[in-house]
N, C-alpha and C positions, 0 to 999 in steps of 0.2 A: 504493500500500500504506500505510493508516492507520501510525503510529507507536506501538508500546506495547511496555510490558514487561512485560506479562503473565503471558507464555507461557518468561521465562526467569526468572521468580522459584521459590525453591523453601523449605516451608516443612518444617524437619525436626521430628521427635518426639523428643523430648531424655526419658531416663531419670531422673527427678524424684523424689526420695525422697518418699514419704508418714511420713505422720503416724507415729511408733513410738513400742509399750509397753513394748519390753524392749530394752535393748542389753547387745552385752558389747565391753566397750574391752579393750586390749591394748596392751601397749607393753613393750619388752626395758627401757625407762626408769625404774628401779624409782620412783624420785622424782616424774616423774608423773603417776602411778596415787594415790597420798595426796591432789592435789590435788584432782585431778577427782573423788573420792568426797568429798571435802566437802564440793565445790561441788554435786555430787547430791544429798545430804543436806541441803543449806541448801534445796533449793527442792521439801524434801518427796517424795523418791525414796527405795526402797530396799534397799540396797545390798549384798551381797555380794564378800570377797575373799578371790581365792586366788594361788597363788603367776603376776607378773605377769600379772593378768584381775581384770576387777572383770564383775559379773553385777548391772544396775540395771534395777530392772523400777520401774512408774510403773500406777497404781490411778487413777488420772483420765483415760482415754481419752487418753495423749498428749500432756495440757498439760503433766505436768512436766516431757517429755521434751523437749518445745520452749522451756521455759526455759532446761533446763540446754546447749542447743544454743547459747542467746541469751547468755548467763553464760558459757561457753567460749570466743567467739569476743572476748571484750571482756576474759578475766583471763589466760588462757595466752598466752603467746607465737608467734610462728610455728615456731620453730623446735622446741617443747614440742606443737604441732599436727599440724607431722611426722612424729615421731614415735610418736604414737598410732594402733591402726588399732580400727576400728567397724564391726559388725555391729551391724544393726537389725531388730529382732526375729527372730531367726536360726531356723531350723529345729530340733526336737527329735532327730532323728535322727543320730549320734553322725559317719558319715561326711558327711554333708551339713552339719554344723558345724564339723567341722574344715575342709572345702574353700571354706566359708565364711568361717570366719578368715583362712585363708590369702590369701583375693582379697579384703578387703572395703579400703574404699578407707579413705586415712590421714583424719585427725579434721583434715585442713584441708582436702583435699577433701571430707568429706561438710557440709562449714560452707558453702561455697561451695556445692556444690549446692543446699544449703534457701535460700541468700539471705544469709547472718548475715555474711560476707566482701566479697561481690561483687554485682556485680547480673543473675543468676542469668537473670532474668526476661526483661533484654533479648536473651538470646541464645534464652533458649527459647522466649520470644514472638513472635522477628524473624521475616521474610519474606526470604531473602537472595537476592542477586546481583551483578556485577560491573560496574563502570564500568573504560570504558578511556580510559588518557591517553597518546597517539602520541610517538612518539621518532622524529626526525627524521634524515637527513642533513645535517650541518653546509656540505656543498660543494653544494649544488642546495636545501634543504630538501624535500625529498622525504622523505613519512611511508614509512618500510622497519619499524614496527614498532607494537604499541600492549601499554603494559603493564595488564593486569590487575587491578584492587584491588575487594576485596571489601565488599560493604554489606549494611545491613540496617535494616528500617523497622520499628519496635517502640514500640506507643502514640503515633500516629502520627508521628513523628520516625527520621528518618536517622542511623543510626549508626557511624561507620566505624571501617573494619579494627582498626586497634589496639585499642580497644574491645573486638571482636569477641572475638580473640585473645584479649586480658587473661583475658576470662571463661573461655571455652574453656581455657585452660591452669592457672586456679584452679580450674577444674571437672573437673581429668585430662579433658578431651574436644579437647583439641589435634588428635592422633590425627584425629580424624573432622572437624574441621572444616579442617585443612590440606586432605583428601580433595575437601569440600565445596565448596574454594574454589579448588581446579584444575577439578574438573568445571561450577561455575558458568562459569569463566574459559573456559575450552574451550564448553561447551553457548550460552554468549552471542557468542561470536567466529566463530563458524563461519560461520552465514550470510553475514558480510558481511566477513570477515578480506581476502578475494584475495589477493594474493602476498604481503602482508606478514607477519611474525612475531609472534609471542605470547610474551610475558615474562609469569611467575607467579613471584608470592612463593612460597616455603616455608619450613617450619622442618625441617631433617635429622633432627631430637631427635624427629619424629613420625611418621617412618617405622622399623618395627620389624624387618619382612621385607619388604626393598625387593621380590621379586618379588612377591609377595602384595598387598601394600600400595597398590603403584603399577598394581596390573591395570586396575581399573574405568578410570582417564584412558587406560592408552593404548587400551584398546578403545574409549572414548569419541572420540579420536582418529581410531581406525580407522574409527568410525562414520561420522564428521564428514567423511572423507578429506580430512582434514586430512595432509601431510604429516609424518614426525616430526620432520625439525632443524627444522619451523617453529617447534616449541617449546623455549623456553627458560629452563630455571629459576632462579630468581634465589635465591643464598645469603645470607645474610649475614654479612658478616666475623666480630662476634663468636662465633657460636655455629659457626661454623668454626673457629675457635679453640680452643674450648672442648670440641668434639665433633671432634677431629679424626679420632681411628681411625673411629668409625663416621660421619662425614662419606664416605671415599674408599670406603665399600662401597657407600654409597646413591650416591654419584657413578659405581661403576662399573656401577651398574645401570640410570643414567640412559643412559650414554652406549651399554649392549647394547640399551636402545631406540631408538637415534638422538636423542634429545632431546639440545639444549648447556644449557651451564653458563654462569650468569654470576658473577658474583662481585660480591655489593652494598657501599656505603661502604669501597669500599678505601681506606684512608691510606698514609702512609709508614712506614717499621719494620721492625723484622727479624720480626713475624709474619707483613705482610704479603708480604713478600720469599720466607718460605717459602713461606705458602700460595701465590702466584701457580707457584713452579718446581713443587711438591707437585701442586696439583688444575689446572696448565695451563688454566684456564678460556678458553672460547670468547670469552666477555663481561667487561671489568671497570667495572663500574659508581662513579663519582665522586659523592660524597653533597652535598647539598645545600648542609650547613656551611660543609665546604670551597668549593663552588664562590661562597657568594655570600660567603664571606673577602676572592675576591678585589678588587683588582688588590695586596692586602698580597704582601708578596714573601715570605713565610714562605710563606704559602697557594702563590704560586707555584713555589716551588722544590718542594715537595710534590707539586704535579699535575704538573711536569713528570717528575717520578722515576714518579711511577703511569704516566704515558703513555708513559716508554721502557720502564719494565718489561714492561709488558703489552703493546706493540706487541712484545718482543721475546722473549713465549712466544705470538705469533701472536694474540694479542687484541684484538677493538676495544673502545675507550673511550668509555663514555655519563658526558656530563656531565648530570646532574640538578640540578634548581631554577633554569633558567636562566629568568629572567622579566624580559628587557628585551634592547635591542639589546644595550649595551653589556655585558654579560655573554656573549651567544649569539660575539660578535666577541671577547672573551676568549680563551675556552675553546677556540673555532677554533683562533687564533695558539697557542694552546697546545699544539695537535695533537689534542685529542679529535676524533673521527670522528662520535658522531651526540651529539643534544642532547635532552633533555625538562624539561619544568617550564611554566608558565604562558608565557609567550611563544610555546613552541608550541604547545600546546592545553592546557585541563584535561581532569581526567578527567569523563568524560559517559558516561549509555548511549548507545550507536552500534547503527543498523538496517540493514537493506538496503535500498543504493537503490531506489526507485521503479520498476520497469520504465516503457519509453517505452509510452506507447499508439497501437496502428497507426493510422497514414493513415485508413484506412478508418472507425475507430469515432468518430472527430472529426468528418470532415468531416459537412456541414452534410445531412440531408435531401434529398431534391428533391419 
């Protein structure tokens, strides 16, 4: 069987603002509504206000209106982009303008969508898919898992995950590409997973109605027959923190699917102390930092407190970034139970083996 990765790449259709003649901005912020009308006004728009709405229409087919997009994203602030929202060229129809304003997305996401923030282009350009990199058993090295990470090839160059993300979350398109990047993750693993387990990043912040949300993966799943504790979703500590209450909804929706929990870059601390008794995770994952700290005894006394915590809400421990003997033999004596990082493999696309070819089609003529 030729090796490609053709057939698991997937290119999505990203909602891309066009060109607009009229917008109405909106903001509760009375203060910055005066700005941004001068800044309209400076680049030959114009302007109407009433009480918080400005109404800026543009008589050039849309250049001023892409200035004043260009001029926004370089004198306001972020936090003054926030709170602005924007409709572009809105409908005349009095209830389809208000349901309008009400959904139109803040003035640093629509900056980020045309390009003026982010780079917009590489995500809506990309071609994505997942590479997987194997976590091992620490007592045999035997591969029991391989995680996940998402990519994407845009004018032709490789771009990875965090990238990905960055945009996707300046873009409000988090949502859809967390979705993207379990079903890549799942749709490239299937053929060739066999007994081992699948670890997938997520962000909890981008599931809204866990049932809803999370249907297409686990039918995806179903489809693959894939088992479900084979999958395993990986959190991350801070936005666990951060998102706590609505963390333990999406986690108890994970686990009425059968899907575990791991729990990524745990440190030491009384957050992590709760979160570990709080969300009991299946998985606690040891981050990189920490692991190539060691053999410093600060680092040490830290990964020994994660590995009796978490061996003692039933968890095993993956040390991450392990890239040489003497780190893999660390982290053992330390008690972590399975290992990943460049000493055991990088992350690569992975196919199915080869079937053997019969006796019969080889041997020779007569």
């Amino acid at each position: 069987m030729p090796r490609t990765i053709s057939t698991r790449r997937r290119r999505e259709t990203w909602d891309l603002p066009e060109v607009a003649t009229r917008l109405l901005v909106a903001s509760p912020v009375e203060t910055v509504l005066p700005v941004v009308a001068a800044i309209a006004r400076s680049v030959g728009l114009s302007v109407y206000r009433s009480d918080g709405l400005l109404d800026i229409t543009d008589e050039r087919d849309g250049v001023g209106v892409e200035r004043l997009f260009d001029r926004l994203s370089r004198e306001l602030t972020t936090a003054e982009a926030q709170v602005v929202r924007v409709a572009a060229d809105p409908p005349g129809e009095y209830t389809a303008l208000v349901t309008r304003l009400l959904t139109a997305p803040t003035l640093a996401v629509e900056l980020a969508r045309r390009g003026n923030t982010a780079e917009v282009g590489v995500l809506a350009e990309a071609e994505l898919w997942s590479v997987y990199q194997p976590i091992v058993s620490l007592d045999d090295g035997a591969v029991v898992a391989h995680e996940a990470l998402l990519r994407g090839l845009a004018d032709g160059r490789e771009v990875g995950g965090g990238d990905l993300f960055f945009v996707a979350e300046s873009a409000d398109w988090l949502p859809r590409l967390d979705r993207i990047g379990r079903e890549c993750a799942v749709s490239g693993a299937a053929p060739w997973l066999g007994d081992a387990d699948l670890f997938v990043n997520t962000h909890p912040t981008s599931v809204h109605r866990p049932e809803a949300d999370l249907e297409s993966t686990r039918q995806l799943m179903e489809d693959a027959g894939l088992a479900p504790h084979r999958l395993v979703i990986e959190v991350a500590e801070p936005p666990a923190v951060t998102e706590h209450g609505h963390l333990l909804s999406v986690l108890e929706r994970y686990r009425e699917l059968g899907w575990r929990v791991a729990l990524d870059d745990v440190s030491a601390g009384w957050a992590s102390r709760e979160l570990l008794a709080t969300v009991r995770p299946d998985v606690v994952k040891l981050g990189k930092r920490l692991v190539q700290a060691l053999p410093d005894e600060g680092a040490r006394t830290i990964f020994r407190w994660v590995v009796e915590a978490a061996h003692g809400v039933g968890a095993q421990v993956v040390a991450e970034g392990v890239e040489d003997a003497r780190a893999a033999e660390e982290v053992t004596a330390l008690g972590a139970d399975l290992g990943q990082g460049w000493f055991f493999g990088r992350p690569v696309v992975l196919e199915p083996e080869p079937l053997p070819v019969p006796e019969e089609l080889t041997a020779p003529s007569r």
